[in-house]
N, C-alpha and C positions, 0 to 999 in steps of 0.2 A: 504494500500500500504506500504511495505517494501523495503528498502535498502540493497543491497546487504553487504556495508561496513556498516549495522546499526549490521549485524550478526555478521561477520567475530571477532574471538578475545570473542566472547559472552558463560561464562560459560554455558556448558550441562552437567543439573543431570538427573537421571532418576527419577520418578515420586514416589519412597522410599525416595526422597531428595539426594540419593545419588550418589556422584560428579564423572566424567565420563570422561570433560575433556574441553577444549576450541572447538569452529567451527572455522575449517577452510576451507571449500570451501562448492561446494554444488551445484550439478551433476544432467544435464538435459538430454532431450531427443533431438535430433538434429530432429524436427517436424515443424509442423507450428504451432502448439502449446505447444510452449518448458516446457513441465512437468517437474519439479522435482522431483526425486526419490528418492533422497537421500541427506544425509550430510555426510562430512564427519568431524570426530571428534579428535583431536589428545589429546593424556593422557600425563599426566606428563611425561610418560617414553619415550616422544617421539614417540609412535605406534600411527600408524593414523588405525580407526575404522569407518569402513560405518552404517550408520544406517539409516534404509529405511525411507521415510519420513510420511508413513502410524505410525509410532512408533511417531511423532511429535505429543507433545499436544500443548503446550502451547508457545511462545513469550513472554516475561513480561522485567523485569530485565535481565535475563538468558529463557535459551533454556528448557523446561522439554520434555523426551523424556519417552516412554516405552519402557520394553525392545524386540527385536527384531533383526530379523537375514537379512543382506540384499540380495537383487537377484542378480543374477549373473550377471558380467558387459558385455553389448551386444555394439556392433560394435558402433548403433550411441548414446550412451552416450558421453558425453563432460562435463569438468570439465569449472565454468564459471570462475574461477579463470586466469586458463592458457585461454580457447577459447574466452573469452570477453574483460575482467578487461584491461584495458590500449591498447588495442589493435582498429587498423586502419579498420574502415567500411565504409562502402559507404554509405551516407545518400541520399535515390532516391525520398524526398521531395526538402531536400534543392540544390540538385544535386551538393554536393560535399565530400570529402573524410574526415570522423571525426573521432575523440578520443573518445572513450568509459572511462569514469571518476568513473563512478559507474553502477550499474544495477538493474533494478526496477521489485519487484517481487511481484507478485498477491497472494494474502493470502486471499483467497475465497477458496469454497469447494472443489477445486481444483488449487492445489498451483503451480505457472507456472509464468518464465520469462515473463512480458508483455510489458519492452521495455528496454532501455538504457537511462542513464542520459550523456547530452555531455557537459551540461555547468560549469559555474565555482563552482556553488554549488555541484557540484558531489566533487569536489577536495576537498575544505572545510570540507564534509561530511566526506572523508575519513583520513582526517587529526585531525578531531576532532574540528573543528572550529566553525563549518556552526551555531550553536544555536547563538555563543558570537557576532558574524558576523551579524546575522540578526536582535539581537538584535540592535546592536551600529545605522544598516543603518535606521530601524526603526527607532530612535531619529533623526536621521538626514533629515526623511520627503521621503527618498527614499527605493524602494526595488529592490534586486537582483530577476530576472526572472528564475525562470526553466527552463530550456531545457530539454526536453524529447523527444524522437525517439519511437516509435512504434515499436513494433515487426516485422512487416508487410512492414515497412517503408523501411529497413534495409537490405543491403547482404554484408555481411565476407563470401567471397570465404573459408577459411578455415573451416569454418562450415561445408560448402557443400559436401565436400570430392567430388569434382568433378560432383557432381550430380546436377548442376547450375541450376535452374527453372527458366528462365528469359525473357522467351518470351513477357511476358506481358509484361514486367517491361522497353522493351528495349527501346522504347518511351522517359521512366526518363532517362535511363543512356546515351542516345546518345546527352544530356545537359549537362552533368558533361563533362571537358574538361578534353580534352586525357593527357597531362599530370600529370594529377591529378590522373587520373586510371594507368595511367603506374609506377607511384611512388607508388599507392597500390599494381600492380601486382610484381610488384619487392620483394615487402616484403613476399610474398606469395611464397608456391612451385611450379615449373615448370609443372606439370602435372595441377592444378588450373588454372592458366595462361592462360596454352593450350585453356583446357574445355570453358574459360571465350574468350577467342578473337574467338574460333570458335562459340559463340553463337552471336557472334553481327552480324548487318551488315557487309559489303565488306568495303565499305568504312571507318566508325567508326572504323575499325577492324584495316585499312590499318593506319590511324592516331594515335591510341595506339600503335600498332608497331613501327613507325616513332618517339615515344617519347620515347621509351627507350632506354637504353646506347645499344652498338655493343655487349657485351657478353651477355647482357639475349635475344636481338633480335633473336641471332644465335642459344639459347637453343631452342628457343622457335622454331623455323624454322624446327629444328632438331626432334623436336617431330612433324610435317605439315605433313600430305601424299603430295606428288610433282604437284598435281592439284589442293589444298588450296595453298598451294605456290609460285604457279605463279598468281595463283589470288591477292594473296598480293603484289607480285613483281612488276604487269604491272599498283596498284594504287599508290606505294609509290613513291617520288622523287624519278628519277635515278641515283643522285648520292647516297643518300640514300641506296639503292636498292644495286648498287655496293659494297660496302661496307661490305654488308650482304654476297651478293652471294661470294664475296672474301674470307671469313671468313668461307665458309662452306666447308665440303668437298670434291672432287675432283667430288664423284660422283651422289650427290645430288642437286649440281648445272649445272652439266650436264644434268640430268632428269630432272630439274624445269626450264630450258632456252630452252628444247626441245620440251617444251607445252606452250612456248608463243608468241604470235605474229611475224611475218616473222621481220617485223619493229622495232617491241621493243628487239629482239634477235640484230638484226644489233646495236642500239646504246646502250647497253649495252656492247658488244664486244668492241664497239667502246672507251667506257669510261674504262674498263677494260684495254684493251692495255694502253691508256693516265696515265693512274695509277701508271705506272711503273715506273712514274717520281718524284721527291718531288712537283713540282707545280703541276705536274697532280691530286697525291693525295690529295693536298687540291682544285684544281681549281672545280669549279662548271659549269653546266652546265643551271643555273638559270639567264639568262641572254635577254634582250631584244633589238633586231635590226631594223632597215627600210630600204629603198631603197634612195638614194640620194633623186629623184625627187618627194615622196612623201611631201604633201603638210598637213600644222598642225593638219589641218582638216581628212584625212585621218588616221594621226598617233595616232591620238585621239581615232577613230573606232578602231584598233589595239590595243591600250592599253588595252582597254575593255576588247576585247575579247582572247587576247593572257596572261595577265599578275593575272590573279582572284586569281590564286592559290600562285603567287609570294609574299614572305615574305615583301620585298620592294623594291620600283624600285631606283637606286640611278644616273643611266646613261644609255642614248639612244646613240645606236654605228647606224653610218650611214654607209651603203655597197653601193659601184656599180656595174652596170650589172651582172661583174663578181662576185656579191658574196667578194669581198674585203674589208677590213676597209677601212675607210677612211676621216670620222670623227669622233664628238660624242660631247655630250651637255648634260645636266641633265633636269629633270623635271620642274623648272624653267624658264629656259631660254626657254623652249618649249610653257608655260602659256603666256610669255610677247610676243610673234609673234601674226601678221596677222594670220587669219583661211587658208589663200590661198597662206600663205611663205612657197616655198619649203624647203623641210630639208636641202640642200646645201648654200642657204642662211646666214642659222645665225650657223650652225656648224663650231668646233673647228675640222679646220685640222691637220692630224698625230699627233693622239692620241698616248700618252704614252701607249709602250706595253711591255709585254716580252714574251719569248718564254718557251718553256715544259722542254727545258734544261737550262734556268737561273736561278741561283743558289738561294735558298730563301732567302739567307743573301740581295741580288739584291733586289730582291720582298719588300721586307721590307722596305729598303733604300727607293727606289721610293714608294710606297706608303706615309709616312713619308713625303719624299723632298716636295710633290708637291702638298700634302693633300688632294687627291683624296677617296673616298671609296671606287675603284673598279679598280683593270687593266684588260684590254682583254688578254688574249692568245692566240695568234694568230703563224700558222703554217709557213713556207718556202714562201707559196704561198698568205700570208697576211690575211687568214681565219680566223676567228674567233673559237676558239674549245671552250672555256670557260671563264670564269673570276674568278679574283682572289681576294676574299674582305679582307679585314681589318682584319673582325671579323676571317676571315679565320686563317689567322698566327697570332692571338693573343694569343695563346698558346704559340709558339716559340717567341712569342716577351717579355712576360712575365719571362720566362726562363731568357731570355737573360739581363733584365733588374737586376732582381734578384742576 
């Protein structure tokens, strides 16, 4: 077994002894079985030379080659210098996104990438250390572990050139957590990206989406035919959702809102109009209610099943008949009740609100005064449209402190 950084920097002479030039990289096949073909070799003058690796004799001190002419460079060759060395993969053991440190190379009869090093001794290795280093921990009664990845183990989208084999694999990766893959696809090109969220699940698909910033979501949308695109739109948060659709344009959000649900076209529209406003634009639609006369017991069953998907619950808004606010209590105060105390009971009446037109400097102030995590927004008629968090204007509160 070889080191990729045991090569790199290692005189090449030819097999008359004479000297040819240093290795500096050294160029696979993009296979499952990533063959090397070649080296490449640069001379004192600076000219980088290929030489096929059928021309390799030896490893020792230095590189001995024969001489040799190499074949002509085909679409999936990859240099591991630029495609591997330092570069973000997806580890589909450990199910999450690693650094490539060094790369490990099979020097059998057939000389071939057989995995990645991701631990700290790849770094060492290429620094020059790792011998003085394993030495000293030696005396010291302890040793540093290798970490090694598998060939097999492993997917860089950029490898792939779009050609993503992953059906087996989608099992591993629907473990790695979406923002951990949305910060790989980010580094990656848009066309990758695409290939890679349309080969997952709907859902998996819709949660890597949700974790990337607003301008790669919108690239990425941009390359969707308009029926993968409402597919994602009708799983992602709708404010989420809105956001994207706002950002694309005029007539590809029309097409992708015109194949989704009668229901989810309505509040979409709905959150779109609301948007128009500065609370609108941060206000969320993420938010949980009851009816006065339900009782803890009942609101409990509700929690269940209305809030699974909710980041966190910070406040229960109480409505009557009509659909009105009209109190509200937090999670707490809900634990210390009777199973059979209705919600009007132990609720705080005329709950602090504001409206779509109070100004965020407002928003802030009360949230602040009164040290809430959340206000309602509530309409003319006392409705609830959404709520406004903390986390929401801590952007603009940051700014402001600054």
């Amino acid at each position: 077994m070889l080191f990729f950084s045991e090569l790199i920097g290692k005189k090449v002479t030819l097999d008359t002894k004479r000297y040819v030039g240093k290795l500096r990289d050294i160029i696979f096949l993009n296979e499952d079985t990533p063959r090397i073909i070649k080296i490449i070799v640069q001379s004192d003058a600076r000219r980088l030379n290929e030489i096929p690796i059928v021309s390799l004799k030896r490893v020792n001190g230095h590189v001995v080659v024969s001489k040799g002419t190499a074949t002509q460079s085909g679409s999936n060759e990859l240099s591991a210098a630029r495609a591997l060395l330092d570069q973000q993969i997806i580890d589909l053991v450990g199910n999450k996104v690693v650094r490539v440190n060094d790369v490990v190379i099979q020097d059998t009869a057939q000389i071939s990438i057989s995995g990645i090093d991701i631990g700290i001794l790849g770094i060492l290795r290429r620094i020059g250390v790792e011998a003085l280093v394993q030495k000293t921990t030696k005396l010291l009664h302890f040793t540093i572990p290798m970490q090694l990845l598998s060939w097999g183990d492993i997917l860089n989208l950029e490898l792939s050139h779009g050609q993503i084999k992953i059906k087996q694999r989608e099992e591993k990766l629907a473990k790695i957590h979406e923002e951990d893959l949305a910060d790989y696809l980010e580094m990656t090109n848009i066309k990758n990206a695409h290939t890679f969220i349309n080969s997952l699940g709907p859902k998996k698909a819709a949660e890597v989406v949700e974790s990337l910033t607003v301008t790669y979501q919108v690239e990425v949308f941009q390359q969707f035919d308009h029926k993968k695109g409402a597919e994602l739109i009708t799983l992602i948060d709708p404010d989420e959702a809105v956001d994207i659709l706002l950002a694309l344009d005029r007539s590809k959000r029309d097409k992708i809102m015109h194949l989704l649900p009668l229901k989810k076209q309505q509040e979409l529209h709905r959150l779109m109009t609301l948007s128009r406003t500065p609370v609108g634009k941060l206000m969320t639609s993420e938010y949980f209610s009851t009816m006065s006369n339900q009782t803890v017991r009942e609101i409990f069953g509700e929690i269940k099943r209305q809030t699974g998907e909710f980041s966190s619950l910070g406040a229960i808004y109480v409505l009557n008949r009509d659909d009105q606010l009209v109190g509200v209590f937090n999670p707490h105060e809900l634990l210390m009740q009777n199973l059979d105390a209705p919600a009007y009971k132990f609720m705080i009446p005329e709950p602090t609100v504001v409206l779509l037109t109070t100004p965020i400097e407002v928003v802030i102030y009360k949230l602040l005064k009164y040290n809430i995590p959340a206000l309602p927004v509530i309409n003319r008629d006392k409705r609830i449209l959404g709520i406004i968090t903390i986390d929401d204007v801590s952007e603009l509160l940051l700014k402001k402190i600054q």
